[in-house]
C-alpha positions in Angstrom: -15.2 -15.7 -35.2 -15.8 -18.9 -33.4 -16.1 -19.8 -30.0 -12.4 -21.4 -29.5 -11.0 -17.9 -32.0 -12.6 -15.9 -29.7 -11.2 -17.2 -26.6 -7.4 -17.5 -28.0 -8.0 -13.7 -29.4 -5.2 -11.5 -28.2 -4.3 -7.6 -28.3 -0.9 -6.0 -27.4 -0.3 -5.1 -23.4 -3.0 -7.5 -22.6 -2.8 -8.9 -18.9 -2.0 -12.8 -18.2 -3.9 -14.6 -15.6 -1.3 -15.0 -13.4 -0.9 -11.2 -12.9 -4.7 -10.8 -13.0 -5.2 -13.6 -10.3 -2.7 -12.1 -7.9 -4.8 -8.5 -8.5 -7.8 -10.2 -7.3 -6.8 -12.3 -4.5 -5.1 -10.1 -3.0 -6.3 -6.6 -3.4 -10.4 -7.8 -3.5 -13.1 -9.9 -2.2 -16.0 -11.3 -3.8 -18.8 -8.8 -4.3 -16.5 -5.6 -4.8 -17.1 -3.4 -7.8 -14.2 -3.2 -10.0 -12.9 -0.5 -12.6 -10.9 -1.1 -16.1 -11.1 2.2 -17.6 -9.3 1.1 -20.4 -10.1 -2.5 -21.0 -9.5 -3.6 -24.7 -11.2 -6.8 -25.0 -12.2 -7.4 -21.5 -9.9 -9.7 -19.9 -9.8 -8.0 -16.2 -13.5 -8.4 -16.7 -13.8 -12.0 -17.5 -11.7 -12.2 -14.7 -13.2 -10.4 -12.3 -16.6 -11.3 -13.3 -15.7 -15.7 -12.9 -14.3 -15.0 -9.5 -17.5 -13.3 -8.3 -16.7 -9.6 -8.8 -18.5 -7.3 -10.5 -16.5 -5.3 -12.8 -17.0 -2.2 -15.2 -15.2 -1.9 -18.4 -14.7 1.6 -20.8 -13.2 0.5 -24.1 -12.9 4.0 -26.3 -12.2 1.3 -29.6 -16.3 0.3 -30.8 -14.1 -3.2 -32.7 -12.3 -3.5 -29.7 -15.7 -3.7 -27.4 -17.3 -6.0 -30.0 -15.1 -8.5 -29.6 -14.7 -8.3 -26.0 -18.6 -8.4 -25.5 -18.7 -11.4 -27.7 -15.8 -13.4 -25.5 -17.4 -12.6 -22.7 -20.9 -13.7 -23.7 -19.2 -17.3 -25.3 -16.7 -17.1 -22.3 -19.1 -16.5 -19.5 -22.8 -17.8 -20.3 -25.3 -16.6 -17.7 -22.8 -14.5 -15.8 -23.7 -10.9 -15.6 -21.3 -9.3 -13.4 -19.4 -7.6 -16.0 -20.8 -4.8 -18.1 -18.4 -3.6 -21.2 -19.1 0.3 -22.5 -18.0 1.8 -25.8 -16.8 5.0 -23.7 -14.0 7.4 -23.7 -12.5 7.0 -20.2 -11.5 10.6 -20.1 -14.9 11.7 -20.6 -17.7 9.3 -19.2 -19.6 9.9 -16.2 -18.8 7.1 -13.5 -20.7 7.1 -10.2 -19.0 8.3 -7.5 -17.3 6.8 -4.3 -18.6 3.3 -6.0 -15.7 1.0 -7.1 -13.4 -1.0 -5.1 -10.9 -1.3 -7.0 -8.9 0.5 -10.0 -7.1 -1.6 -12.4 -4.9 -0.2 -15.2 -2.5 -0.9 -17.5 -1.5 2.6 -19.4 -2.1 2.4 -23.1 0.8 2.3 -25.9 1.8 5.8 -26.8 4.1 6.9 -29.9 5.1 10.3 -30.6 4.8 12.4 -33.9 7.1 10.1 -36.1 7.4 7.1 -37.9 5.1 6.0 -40.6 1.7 6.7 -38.9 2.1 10.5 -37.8 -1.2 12.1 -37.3 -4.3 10.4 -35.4 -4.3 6.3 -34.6 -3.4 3.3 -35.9 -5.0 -0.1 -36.6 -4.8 -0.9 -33.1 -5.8 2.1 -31.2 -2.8 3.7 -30.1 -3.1 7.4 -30.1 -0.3 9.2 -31.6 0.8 12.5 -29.0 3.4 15.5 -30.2 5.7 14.8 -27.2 5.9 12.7 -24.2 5.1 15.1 -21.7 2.0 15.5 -23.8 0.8 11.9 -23.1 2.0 11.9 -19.5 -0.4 15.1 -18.7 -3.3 13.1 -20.2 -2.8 9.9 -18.1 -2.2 12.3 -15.2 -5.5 13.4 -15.3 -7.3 10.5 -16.3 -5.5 9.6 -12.7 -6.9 12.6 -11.3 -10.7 11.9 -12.8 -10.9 8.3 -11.3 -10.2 9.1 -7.9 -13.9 10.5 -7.2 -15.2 7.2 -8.6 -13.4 5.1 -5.9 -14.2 4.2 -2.3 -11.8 6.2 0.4 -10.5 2.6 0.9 -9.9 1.3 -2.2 -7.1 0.1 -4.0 -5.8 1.5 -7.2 -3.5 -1.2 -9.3 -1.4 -0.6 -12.4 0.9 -2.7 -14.7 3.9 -1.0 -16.3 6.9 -1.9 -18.2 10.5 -1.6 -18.4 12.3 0.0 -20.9 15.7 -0.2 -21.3 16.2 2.1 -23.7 13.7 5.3 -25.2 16.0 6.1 -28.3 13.0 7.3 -30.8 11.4 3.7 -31.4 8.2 3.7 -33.4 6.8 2.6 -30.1 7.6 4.1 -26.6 5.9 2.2 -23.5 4.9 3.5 -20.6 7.8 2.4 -18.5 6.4 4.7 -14.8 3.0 5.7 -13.3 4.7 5.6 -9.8 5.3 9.7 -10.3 1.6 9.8 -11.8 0.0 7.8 -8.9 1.9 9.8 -6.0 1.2 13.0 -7.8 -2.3 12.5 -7.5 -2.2 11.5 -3.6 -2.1 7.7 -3.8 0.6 5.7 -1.5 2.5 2.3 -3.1 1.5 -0.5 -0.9 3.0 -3.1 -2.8 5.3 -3.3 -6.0 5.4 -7.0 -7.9 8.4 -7.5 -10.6 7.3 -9.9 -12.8 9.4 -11.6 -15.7 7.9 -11.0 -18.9 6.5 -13.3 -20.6 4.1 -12.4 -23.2 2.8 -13.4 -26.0 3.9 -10.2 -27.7 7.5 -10.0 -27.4 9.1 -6.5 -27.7 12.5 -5.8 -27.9 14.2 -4.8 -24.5 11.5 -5.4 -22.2 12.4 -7.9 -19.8 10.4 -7.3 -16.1 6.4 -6.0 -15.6 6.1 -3.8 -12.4 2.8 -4.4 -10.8 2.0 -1.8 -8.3 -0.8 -1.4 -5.7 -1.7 1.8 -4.3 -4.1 3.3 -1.7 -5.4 6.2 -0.4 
């Protein structure tokens, strides 16, 4: 890919900088550590990174990290304030009380139907066998972060709304608030954003971003 492909490069659920520059402006300073756990192709990170944060990515997706390693490096020559890791969030060691901020955006989920029923997809979405299933896992990913974060620091997620969940082929996370209070962290601020992406699904009109603390 070239230089001006890799910088136009795309993935589904992938943050705009608008939302991104609100995140950190006004939930972090220059010189805090950030956290994507799940960061596809590293666009919190470039973000981050050019406004003088440093910021950790986990991408579980090894064509996924390639490609964000390589924007990043064509993106942001010299800078070395971000650090992408081919890693499964759920399972790699982070240090503890270190990060700043959280940011996260809750993967795609489908459940067992459709024409892709057993493992993942092209993209990386993980198939689950209900949606109680998926909601335990990103309970816990939840629940793993927290020991990673400062006693101050802010944890941010992006969600959409759904207007309907009828058995789609794809079924988006439309809640963490139950997640995030569940696992002891506070709303401090809640964002509706109009959506506008460059992914358009049927349905989804409004983004929730939501900022949390301890």
């Amino acid at each position: 890919m070239t230089a001006s492909e890799l910088a136009k490069f795309r993935v589904p659920g992938q943050m705009n900088n608008l939302i991104l520059d609100h995140i950190f402006r006004q939930h972090s300073r220059r010189g805090d550590h950030v956290l994507d756990p799940m960061c596809s192709i590293g666009t919190t990170l470039h973000w981050g990174a050019k406004h003088g944060r440093k910021v950790d990515g986990l991408e579980l997706i090894p064509n996924l990290v390639a490609i964000g390693r390589l924007r990043l490096e064509q993106l942001l020559p010299s800078n070395r304030n971000w650090q992408l890791d081919n890693a499964n969030a759920f399972t790699a060691t982070l240090p503890a009380a270190h990060y700043d901020l959280a940011v996260f955006s809750p993967p795609q989920i489908r459940i067992n139907r459709g024409p892709y029923p057993a493992g993942k997809d092209q993209v990386g979405n993980f198939t689950y066998a209900t949606r109680a299933q998926y909601w335990r896992k990103i309970r816990a990913l939840v629940a793993r972060l927290g020991p990673a974060l400062r006693p101050e620091a802010r944890f941010t997620t992006l969600n959409v709304n759904m207007r309907h969940s009828d058995g789609s082929l794809y079924l988006f996370p439309h809640d963490m608030h139950q997640v995030m209070t569940d696992c002891k962290w506070r709303l401090i601020e809640e964002v509706i954003v109009e959506r506008q992406h460059h992914f358009n699904v049927d349905r989804i009109k409004y983004e929730y971003l939501r900022t949390y603390q301890r």
